[in-house]
Structures are given as C-alpha cells and as structure tokens.
C-alpha positions in Angstrom: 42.0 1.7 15.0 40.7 5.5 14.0 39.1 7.1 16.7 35.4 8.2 15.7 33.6 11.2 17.3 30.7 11.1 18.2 27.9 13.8 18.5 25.5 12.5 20.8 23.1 15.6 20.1 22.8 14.6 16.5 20.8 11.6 15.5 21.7 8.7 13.9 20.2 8.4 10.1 18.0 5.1 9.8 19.9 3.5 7.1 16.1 2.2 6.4 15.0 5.8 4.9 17.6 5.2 2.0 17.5 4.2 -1.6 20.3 3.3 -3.0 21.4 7.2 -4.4 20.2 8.2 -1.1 23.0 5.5 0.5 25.6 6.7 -1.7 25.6 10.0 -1.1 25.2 9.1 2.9 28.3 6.9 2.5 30.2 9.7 0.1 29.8 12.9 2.6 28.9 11.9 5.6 31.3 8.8 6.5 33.8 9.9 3.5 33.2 5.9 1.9 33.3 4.7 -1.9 30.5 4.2 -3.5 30.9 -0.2 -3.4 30.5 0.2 0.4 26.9 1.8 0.5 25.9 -1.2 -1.9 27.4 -3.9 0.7 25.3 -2.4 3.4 22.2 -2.7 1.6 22.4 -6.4 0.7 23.0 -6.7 4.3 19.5 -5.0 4.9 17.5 -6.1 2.3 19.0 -9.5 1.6 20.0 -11.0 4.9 18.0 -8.7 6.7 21.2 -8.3 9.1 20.8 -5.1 11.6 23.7 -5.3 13.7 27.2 -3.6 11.8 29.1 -5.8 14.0 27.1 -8.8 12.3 28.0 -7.2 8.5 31.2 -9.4 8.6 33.0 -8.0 5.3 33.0 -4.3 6.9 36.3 -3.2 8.2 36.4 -2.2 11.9 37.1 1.4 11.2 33.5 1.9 8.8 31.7 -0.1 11.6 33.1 2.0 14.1 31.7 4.8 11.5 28.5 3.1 11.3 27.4 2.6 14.8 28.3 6.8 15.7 26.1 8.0 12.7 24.0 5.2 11.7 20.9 3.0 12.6 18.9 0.1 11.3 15.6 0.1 12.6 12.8 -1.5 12.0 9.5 -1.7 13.3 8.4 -3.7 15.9 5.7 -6.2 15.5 3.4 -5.9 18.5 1.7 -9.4 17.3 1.4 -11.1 14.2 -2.2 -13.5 13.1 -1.9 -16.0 10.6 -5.7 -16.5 8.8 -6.5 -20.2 8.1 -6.8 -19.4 4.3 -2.1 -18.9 4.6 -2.8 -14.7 4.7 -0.7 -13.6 7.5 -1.0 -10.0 9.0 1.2 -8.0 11.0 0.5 -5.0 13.8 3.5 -2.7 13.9 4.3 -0.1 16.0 5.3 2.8 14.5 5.7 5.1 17.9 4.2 5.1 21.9 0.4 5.3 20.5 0.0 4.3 16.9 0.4 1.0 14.7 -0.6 -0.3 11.2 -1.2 -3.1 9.5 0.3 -5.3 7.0 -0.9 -8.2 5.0 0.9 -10.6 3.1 -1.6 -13.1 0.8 -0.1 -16.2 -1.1 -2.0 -17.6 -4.2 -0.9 -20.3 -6.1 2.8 -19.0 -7.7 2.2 -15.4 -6.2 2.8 -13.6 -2.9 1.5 -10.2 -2.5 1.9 -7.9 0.6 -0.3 -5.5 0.8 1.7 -2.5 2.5 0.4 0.4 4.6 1.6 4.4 3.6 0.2 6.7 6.7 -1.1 6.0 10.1 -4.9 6.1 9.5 -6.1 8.0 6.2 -7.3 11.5 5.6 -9.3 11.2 3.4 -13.3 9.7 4.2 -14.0 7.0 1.9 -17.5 5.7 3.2 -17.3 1.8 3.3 -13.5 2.0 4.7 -12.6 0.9 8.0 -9.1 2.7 8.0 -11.8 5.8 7.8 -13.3 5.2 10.7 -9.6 5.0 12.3 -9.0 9.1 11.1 -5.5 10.2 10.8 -2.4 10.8 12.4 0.6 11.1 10.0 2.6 10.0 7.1 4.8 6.8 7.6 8.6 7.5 6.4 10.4 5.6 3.9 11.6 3.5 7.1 8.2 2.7 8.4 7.0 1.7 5.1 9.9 -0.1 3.2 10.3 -1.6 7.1 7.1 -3.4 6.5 8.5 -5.4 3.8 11.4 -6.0 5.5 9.7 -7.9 8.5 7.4 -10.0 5.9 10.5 -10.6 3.4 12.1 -12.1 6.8 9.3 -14.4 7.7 8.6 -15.6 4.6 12.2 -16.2 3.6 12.0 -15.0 0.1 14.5 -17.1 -1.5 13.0 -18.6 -4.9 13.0 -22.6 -3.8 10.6 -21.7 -0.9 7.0 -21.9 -1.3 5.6 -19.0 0.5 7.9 -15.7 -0.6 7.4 -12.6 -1.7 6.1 -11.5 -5.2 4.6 -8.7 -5.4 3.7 -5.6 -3.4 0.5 -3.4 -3.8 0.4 -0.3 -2.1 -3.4 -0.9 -0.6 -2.8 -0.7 3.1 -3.5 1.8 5.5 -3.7 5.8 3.7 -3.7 7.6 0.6 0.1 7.3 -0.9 -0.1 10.2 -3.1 -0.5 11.9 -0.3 2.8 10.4 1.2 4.5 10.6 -2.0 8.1 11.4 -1.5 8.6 8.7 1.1 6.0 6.3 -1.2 7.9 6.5 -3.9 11.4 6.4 -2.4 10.6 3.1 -0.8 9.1 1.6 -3.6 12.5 2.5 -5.4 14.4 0.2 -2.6 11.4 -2.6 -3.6 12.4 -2.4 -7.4 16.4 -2.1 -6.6 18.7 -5.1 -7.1 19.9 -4.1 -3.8 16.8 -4.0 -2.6 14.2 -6.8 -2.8 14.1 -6.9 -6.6 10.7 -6.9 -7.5 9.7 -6.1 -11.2 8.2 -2.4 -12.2 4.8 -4.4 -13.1 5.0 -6.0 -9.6 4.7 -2.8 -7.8 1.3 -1.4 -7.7 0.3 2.1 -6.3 -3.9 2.2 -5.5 -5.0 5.8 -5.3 -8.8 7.4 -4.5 -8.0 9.9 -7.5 -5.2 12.6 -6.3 -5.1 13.4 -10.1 -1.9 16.1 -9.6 0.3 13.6 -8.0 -1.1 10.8 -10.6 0.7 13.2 -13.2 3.6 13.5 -11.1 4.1 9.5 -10.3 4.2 9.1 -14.1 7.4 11.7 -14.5 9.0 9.9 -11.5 8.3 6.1 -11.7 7.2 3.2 -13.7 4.8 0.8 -11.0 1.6 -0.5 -11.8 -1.5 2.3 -11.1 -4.4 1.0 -9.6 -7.9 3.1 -9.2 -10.2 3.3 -6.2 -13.3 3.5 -8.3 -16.0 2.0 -6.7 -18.8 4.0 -9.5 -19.2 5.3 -12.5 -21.0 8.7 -11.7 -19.8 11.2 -10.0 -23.2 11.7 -7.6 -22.7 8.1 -6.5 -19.1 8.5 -6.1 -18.5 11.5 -4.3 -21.0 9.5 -1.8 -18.7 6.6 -1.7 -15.5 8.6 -2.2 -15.4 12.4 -1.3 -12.2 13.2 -2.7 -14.2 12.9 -6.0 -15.8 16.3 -5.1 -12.4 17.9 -6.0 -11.4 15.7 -8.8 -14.6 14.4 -10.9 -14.2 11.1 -12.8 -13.5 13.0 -16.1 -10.7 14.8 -14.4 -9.6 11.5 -12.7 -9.9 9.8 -16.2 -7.7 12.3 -18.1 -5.0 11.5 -15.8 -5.1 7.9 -16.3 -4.7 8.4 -19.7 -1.8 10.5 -19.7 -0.4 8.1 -17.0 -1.2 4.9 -19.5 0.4 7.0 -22.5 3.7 7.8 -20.7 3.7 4.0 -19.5 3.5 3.3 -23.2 -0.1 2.0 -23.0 0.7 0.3 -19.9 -3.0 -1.2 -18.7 -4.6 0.5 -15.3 -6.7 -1.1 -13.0 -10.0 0.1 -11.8 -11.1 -1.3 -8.5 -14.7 -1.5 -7.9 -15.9 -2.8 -4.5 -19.7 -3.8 -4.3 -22.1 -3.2 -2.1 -25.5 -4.0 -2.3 -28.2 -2.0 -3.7 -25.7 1.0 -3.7 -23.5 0.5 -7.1 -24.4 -3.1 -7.2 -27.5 -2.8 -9.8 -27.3 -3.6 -13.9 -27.3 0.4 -14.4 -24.6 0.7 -12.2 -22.4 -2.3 -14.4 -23.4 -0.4 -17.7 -22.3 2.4 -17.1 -19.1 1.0 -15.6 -18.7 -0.7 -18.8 -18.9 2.5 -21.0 -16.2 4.7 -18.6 -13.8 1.6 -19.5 -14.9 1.6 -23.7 -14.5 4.7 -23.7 -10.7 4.7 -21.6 -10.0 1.5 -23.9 -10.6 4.1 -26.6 -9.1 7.1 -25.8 -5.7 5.2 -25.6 -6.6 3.0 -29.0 -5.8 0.0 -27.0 -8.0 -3.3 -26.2 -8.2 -4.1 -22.0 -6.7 -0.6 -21.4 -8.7 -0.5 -18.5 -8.9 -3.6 -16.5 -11.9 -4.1 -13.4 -11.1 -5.7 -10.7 -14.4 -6.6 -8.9 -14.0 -6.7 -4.6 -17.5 -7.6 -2.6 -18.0 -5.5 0.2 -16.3 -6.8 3.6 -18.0 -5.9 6.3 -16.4 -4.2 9.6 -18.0 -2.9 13.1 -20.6 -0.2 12.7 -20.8 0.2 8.7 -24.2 0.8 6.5 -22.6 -1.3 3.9 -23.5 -4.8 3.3 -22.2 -7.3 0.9 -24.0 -8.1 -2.2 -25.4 -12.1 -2.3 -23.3 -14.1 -5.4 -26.1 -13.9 -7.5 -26.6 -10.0 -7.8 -22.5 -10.2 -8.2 -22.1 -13.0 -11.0 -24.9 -10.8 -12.0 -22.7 -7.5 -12.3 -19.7 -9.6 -13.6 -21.7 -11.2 -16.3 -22.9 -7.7 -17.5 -19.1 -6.4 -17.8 -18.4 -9.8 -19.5 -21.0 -9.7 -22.0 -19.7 -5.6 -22.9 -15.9 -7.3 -24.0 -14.6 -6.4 -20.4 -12.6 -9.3 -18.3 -13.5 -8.6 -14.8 -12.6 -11.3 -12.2 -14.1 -11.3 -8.9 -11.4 -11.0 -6.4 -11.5 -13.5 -3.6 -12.1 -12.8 0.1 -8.9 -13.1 1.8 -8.2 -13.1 5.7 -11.4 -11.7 6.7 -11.3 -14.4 9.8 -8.2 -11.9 10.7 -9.9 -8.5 9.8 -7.3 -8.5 7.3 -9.2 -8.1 4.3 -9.8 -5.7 1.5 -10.9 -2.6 2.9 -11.0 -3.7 6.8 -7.5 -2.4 7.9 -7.3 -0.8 10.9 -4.2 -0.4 13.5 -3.9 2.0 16.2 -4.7 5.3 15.0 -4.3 8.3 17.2 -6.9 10.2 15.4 -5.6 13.9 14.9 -9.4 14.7 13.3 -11.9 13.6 15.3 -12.9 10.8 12.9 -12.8 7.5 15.4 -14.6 9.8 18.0 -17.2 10.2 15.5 -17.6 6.3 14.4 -17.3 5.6 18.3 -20.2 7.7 18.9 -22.3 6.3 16.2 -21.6 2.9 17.4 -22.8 3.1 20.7 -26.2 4.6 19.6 -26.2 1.6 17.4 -25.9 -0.4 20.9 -22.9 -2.2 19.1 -19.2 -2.8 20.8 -16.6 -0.4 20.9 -14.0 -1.1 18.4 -10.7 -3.2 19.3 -7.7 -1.8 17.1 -5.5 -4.6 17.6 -8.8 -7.2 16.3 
C-alpha cells in the first residue's frame, strides 16, 4: 500500500462543509482523485449516513488511507433529544464547549418538515422572539447546519416506505440566514443535491426579518422558497416588533420581494404574521395586511402572489406578548378571507417541548449582552431564571 504523509499541524477538512463542487475540487487537488470518487463519498454521508472511511466499503485502501490523514466527518453531537406528544421531535446539539441549538423536525399528514437552525443565538432583536432573549454568539458552518439534517435524516430513516421521513426543510431555526449566507446557502445546495438529501427547490424555504441586499443576492444564487418575517403592515408597528425594519422599511422590503418573485418567474412568497393580542391583532391591523398583499399580488400581475401564513403568539419565560383568544384570530383570518386572500392559521406544534414557532432557544454564549439583559428583567418580574436546555 502507498505510504500517506501526514501533517499533523494541518487540520483535517470536515467532509460535512462540502457541496458537491466543493467535494470535487477537495477530491481533484487535494487527494489527486477523479471526480466519480467525491460522488461515492457523499452518498456515504448523506445516504447511509456512514462516518467511518474504513466503513465506505467500495473505497480502495490507498484513498481511505488518503481520507483518514486529510479528512473528517463530523457531526454534531446531540446532547439530548425530546419527542412532543403531538410526533414533533427536537434536538439540542452542541456545536462547541459552551453553545448549542436547536432543531425541530414536525410530521403532518404526508409531510415532514425540519425546521433547521443558521447561527448560535440571533443578532438581530425581534421583540416576541425567545432566540432574542438568548443574544448571539456566531454563525454555524455549512457543517453545523447541513449536520442538523443529517442527525434528523438518520432518525427518521428517510426512505419513502417509512412513515415519518423527511420532506421538507425551512430555514426558521435559530438566527438570521442572510446573515450566514455563504454557509446558508452552500448547505441548502447539499439539501437540494441528488447526492445529497434530494429535496425539491420548492421544498427548501429560507425565512428572513427583511435583509433586503442579501434578498437580491439569494435570487442570483439560488432557487428555494422565500418566506417573510412580517409580523405588520406599518412600519411604526413593525420596527416595534422587528427593529431591522428601521434600516429596511416595508416598501424597501417589498421591492425586494418583487424582484425576488420576478426572477423565480412569479414564484409565490410567503408572509409570516405572528399574532399577538391587542398589538397587530385588531381588524385595522388585518386591513391593512390585506392591502400590502393586493397591492404585491399586483405589482407582479399575479393572483396569491403573496401568500399569509397566520402563527398565534407562543408564549416563552419573561415576554409582554400574549396570545390572541380564537375568536379575535378566526376574527383576523376571516377579514383576510373576505379581501380574496387564503390565510390558514398555522397550528401549534411542540409547545409541550418549547419547540414551537418562535420559542427556540439552545445554549447561547451571548457575545452582546442580550440574555444578561432578559435575565435581569426576569428577576424583577420575580419569575425563574431561564433553563437553555428546557
């Protein structure tokens, strides 16, 4: 067999961080392989979800030998796992000595969506998040989050005869991903690949606040589903709700969505709108929700342009926010209906596991002072102290 040497001071490349160009050119210059072999080691990863080279049993001994001196597969631990007693199933991975995310996977019916996280903690401060309470710490590489798939694709299976697999994919965890967006968009690449978990363009859905640049940017680079952290339909209200609106007003935020709908050939976009009572939850507020999305529906020529998704408010440790009773939101809903809009009242998954929308938390260790601040305010509340790992 060829000797390999090996460089101890160099570290190994997490085979994880690669999309399939990214593999081939890994395979071409740094181990001097053909292009075939780069392909065989990522159906090993992302099919059988096999780690070990000495395991990948159609490898010669000489590219193993390769392998194990400059490569790695690794993924993240889970530090525990929760099912909820509605099937959702969350995850708590560490992603270093003193920080962790979340990850949720949620079956319905003939659909199973993991919702997957893109930074440790958020920067940004939307009000009625928990992840904002958490602050920030850093980005999550293409390992980290293409990882999280990985250890839900494994649980679940995800071969088509078994009833709980994976479907789809929204990127609504943990963090901003326009923020993260060369590593966001690199693994949702691997998601979409053949080679990777094979998922559908349309089944790959990136939820942003509003970082209208990188909005314009994601539309020259990919083709997934574009969701929209709404929440209102004036800017007062939502620079409240969402400060990030402060830099990029809802007409600037709208503009891009257009553009991003016209280069997706009128692809739809989603507008998420999370209710909370008697702050966006009134008729006034659902009328003029209704006219952004005419108006969007008619800039782009194009019935259900804009689709609403509505989310009642779930509630976490120390928060103002309170959820709307069913009446005031069939209320909303029918008010939405009765302008021509379809918007279906998405349904409260995992909250017995803190696992649902908007109640993510991890281990965060806060680089801005953020889950000092939320500690603080708890304690003057005479509430508990927050438990990450809840």
């Amino acid at each position: 067999m060829t000797e390999v040497a090996i460089d101890a001071t160099v570290a190994k490349q997490n085979l994880l961080d690669l999309d399939r160009e990214g593999m081939e050119r890994f395979f071409a210059e740094t181990l001097g392989e053909k292009r075939f072999r780069a392909h065989q080691i990522m159906k090993w990863i992302h099919h059988r979800y096999v780690t070990d080279f000495n395991d990948m049993t159609d490898l010669g001994k000489v590219l193993r030998a390769k392998l194990e001196a400059h490569a790695e597969v690794r993924v993240p631990q889970v530090q525990f796992e929760k099912p909820s007693t509605d099937g959702t199933h969350k995850w708590l991975l560490a992603m270093d000595g003193k920080n962790a995310i979340e990850t949720v996977y949620i079956p319905d019916k003939n659909r199973g969506t993991l919702c997957v996280s893109s930074q440790v903690g958020c920067a940004l401060n939307c009000q009625f998040c928990s992840t904002a309470t958490q602050g920030f710490n850093r980005n999550l590489s293409t390992a980290e989050i293409i990882g999280q798939v990985w250890v839900a694709a494994r649980h679940l299976g995800n071969v088509p005869h078994k009833q709980r697999r994976l479907t789809n994919v929204v990127m609504m965890g943990m963090g901003e991903p326009l923020m993260n967006f060369d590593n966001v968009v690199r693994a949702m690449s691997i998601m979409r690949d053949d080679l990777g978990y094979g998922l559908a363009n349309k089944r790959v859905t990136l939820s942003t606040a509003g970082m209208v640049p990188m909005i314009d940017k994601l539309a020259e680079v990919s083709d997934v589903s574009l969701a929209v952290s709404l929440h209102a339909a004036n800017d007062a209200l939502r620079t409240e709700l969402v400060p990030l609106n402060k830099k990029y007003p809802i007409a600037e935020l709208m503009e891009a969505c257009v553009r991003y709908a016209q280069r997706k050939r009128g692809e739809s976009i989603t507008f998420e709108y999370t209710l909370m009572r008697d702050v966006n939850d009134q008729p006034q507020h659902a009328r003029e929700l209704a006219r952004l999305m005419r108006e969007f529906d008619n800039r782009l020529q194009m019935k259900d342009a804009a689709k609403v998704n509505l989310i009642p408010f779930n509630p976490f440790p120390g928060t103002r926010y309170e959820r709307p009773d069913d009446a005031t939101i069939r209320r909303f809903q029918k008010l939405l209906n009765e302008s021509g809009r379809i918007a279906p009242v998405r349904r409260t998954r995992g909250d017995d596991i803190d696992a649902a929308c908007g109640q993510l938390k991890g281990q965060v260790a806060d680089r801005t002072r953020r889950q000092a601040e939320h500690l603080k305010r708890l304690e003057s509340q005479g509430g508990p102290g927050v438990d990450a790992a809840a």
